[in-house]
Rosetta silent file (secondary structure, phi, psi, omega in degrees, C-alpha in Angstrom):
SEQUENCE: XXXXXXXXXXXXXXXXXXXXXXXXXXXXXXXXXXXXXXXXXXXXXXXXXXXXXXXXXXXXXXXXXXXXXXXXXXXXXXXXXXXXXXXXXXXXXXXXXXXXXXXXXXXXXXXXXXXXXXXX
SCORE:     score description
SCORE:     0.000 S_00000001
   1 L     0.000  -17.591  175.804   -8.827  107.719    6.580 S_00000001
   2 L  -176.592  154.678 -156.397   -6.508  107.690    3.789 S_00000001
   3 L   -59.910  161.344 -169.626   -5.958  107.742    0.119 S_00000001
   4 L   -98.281  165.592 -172.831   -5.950  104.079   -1.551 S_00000001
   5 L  -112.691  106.302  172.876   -2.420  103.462   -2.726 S_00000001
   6 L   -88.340  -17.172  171.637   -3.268  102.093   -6.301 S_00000001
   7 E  -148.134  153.242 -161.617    0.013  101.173   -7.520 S_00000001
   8 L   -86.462  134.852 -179.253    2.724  100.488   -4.783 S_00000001
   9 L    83.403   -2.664  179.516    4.986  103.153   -4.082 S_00000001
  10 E  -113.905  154.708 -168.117    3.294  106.362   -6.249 S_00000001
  11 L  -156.454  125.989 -175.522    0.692  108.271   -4.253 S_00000001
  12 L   -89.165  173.708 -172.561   -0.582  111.669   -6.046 S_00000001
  13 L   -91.210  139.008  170.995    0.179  114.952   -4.695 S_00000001
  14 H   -24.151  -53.702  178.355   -1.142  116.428   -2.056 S_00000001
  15 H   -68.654   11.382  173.706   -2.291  119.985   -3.643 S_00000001
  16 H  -102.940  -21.819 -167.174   -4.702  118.235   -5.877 S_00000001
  17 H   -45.774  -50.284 -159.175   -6.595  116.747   -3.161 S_00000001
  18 H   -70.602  -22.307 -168.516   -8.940  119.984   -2.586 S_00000001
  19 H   -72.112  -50.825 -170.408   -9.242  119.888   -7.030 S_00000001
  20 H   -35.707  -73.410 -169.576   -9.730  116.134   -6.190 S_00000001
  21 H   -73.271  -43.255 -172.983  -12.852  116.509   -3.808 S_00000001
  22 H   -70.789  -32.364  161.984  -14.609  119.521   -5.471 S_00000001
  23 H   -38.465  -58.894 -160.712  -14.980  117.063   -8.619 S_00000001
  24 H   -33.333  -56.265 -170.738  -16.092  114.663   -6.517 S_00000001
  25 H   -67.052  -18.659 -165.597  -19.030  116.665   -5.416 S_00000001
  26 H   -95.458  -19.300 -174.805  -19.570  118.320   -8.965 S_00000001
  27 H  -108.359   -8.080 -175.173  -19.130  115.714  -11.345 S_00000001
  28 L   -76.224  130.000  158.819  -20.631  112.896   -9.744 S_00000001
  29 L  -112.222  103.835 -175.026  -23.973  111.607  -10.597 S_00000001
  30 L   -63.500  -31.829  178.629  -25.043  110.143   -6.921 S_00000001
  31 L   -97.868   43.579  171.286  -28.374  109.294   -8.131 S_00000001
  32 L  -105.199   58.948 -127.081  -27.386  106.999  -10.429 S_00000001
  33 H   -84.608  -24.660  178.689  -25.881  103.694   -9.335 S_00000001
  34 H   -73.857  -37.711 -154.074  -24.209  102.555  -12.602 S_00000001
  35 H  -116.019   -4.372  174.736  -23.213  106.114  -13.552 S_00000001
  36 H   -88.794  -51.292  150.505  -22.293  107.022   -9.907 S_00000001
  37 H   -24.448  -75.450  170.410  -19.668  104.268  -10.181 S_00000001
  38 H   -42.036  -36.953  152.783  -18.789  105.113  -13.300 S_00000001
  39 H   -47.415  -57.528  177.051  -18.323  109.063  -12.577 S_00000001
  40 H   -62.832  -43.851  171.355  -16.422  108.215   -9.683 S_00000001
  41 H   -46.088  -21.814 -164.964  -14.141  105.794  -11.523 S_00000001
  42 H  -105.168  -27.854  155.553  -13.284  108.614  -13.700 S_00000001
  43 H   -55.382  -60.003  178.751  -12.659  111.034  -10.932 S_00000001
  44 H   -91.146   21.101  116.911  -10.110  108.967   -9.269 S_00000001
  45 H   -22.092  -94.475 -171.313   -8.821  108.106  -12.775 S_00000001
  46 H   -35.494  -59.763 -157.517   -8.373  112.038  -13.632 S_00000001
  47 H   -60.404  -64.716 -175.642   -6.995  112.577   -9.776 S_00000001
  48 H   -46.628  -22.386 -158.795   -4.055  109.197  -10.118 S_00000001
  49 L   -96.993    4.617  179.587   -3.329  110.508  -13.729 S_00000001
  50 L   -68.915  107.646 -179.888   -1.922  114.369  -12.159 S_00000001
  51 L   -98.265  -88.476 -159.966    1.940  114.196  -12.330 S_00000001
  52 L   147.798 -164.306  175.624    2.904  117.722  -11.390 S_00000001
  53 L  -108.539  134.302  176.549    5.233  119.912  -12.920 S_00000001
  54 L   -68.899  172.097 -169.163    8.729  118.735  -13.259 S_00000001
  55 L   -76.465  115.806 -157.803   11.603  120.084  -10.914 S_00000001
  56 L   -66.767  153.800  179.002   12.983  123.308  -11.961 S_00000001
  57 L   -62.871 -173.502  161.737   17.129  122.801  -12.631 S_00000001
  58 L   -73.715  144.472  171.025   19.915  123.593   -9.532 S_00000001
  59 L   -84.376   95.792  177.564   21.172  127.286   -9.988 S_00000001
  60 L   117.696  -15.053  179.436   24.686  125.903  -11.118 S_00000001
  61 L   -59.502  148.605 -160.182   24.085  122.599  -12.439 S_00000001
  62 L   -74.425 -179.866  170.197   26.113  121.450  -15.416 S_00000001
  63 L   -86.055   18.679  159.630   24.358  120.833  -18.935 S_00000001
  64 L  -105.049   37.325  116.885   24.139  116.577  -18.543 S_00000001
  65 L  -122.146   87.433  167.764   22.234  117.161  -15.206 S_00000001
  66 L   -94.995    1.278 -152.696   19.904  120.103  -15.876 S_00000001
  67 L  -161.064  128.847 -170.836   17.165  118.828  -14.162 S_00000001
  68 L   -63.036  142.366 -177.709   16.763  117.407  -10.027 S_00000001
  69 L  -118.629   99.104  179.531   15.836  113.690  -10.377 S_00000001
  70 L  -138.908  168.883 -175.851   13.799  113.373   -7.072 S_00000001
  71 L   -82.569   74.121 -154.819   10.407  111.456   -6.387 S_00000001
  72 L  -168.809  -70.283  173.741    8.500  114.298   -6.934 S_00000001
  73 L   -43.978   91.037  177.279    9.759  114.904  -10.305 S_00000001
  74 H   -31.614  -16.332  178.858    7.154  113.376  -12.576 S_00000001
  75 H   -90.205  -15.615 -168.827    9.965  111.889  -15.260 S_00000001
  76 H   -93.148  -56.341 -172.305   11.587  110.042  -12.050 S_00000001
  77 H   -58.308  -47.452 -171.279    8.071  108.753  -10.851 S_00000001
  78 H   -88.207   21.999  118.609    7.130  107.331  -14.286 S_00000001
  79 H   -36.691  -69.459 -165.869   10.633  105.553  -15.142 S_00000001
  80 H  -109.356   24.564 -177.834   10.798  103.999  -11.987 S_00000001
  81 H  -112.872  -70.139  169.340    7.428  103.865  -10.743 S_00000001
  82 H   -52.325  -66.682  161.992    4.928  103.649  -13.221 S_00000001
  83 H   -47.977  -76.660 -168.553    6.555  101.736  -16.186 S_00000001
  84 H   -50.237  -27.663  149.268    7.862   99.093  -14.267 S_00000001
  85 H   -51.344  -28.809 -175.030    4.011   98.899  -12.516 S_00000001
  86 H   -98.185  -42.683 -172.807    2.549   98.297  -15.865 S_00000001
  87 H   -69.227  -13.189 -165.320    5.264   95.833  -17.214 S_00000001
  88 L   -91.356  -10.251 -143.935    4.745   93.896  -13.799 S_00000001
  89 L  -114.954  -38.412 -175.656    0.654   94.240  -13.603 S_00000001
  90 L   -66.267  139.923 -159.162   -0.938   94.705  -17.448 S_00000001
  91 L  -162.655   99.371  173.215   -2.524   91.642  -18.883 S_00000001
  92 L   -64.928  170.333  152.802   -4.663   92.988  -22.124 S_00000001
  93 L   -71.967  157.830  160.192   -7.772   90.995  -23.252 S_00000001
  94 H   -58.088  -15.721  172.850   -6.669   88.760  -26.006 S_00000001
  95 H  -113.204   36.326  147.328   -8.017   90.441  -28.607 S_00000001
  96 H   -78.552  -28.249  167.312   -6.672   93.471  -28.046 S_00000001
  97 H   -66.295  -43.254 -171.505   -3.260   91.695  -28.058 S_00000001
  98 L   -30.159  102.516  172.474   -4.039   89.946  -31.061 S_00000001
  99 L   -47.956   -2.000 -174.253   -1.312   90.851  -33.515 S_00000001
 100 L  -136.457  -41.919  158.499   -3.283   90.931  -36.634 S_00000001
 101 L   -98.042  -14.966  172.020   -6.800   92.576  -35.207 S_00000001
 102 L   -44.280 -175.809  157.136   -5.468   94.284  -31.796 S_00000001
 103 L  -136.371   56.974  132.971   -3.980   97.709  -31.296 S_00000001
 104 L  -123.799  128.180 -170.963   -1.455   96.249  -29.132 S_00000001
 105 L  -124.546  135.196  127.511    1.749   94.779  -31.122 S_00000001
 106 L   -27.321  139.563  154.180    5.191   93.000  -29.597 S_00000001
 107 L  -137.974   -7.773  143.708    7.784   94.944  -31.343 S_00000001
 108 L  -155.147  170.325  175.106   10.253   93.169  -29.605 S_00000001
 109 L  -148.239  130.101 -151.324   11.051   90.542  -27.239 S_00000001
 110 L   -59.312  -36.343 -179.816   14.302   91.204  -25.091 S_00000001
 111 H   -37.990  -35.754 -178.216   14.807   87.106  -24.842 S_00000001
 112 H  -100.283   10.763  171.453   15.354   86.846  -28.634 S_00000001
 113 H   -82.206  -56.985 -160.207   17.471   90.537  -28.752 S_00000001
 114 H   -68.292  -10.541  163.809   19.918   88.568  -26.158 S_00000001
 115 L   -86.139  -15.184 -176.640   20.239   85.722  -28.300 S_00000001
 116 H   -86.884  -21.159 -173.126   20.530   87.468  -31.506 S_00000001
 117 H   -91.246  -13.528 -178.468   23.280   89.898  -29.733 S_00000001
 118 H   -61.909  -37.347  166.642   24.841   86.693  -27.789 S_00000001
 119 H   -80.378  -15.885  167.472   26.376   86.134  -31.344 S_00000001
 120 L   -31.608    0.000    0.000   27.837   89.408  -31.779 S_00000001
């Protein structure tokens, strides 16, 4: 009856839905059960991962606001939408975290910038 809301507060836009559905039917392998999962996963993957085109400027707007900042505008959804879903929700495996075999590295951590700037 209605689209799953996968991260709270972003929903994708509405004009992909018809792109959205013809995958569904085209790309899918139904007789498959591992790869019909898998197919699908990848569908609504492809569908969630559609930002849009950003927001054309205002016809007068100065040059430090060229551009409408509205929830529409794909730079406004991932700043306050996205990012802050993945710092609240991502939890790597460990050894992808792993600092010496991962591909994920700490490059900082703000608790020890505010203590090194607390002496400032």
């Amino acid at each position: 009856s209605s689209l799953p809301e996968l991260v709270d507060g972003y929903l994708p836009q509405a004009a992909a839905i018809p792109a959205f559905l013809l995958r569904l039917c085209e790309h899918v392998e139904w007789f498959d059960e591992k790869g019909c999962f898998d197919s699908i996963a990848c569908e609504i993957a492809e569908f969630y991962a559609q930002l849009g085109m950003p927001t054309p400027p205002r016809a007068g707007a100065d040059a430090d606001h060229k551009w409408v900042h509205d929830k529409d505008d794909p730079r406004f959804v991932l700043k306050n939408v996205l990012v802050p879903a993945l710092r609240r929700s991502f939890l790597p495996y460990k050894e992808h975290a792993d600092a010496e075999r991962g591909f994920l590295r700490q490059i900082a951590a703000l608790e020890v910038l505010y203590k090194i700037f607390e002496r400032c």
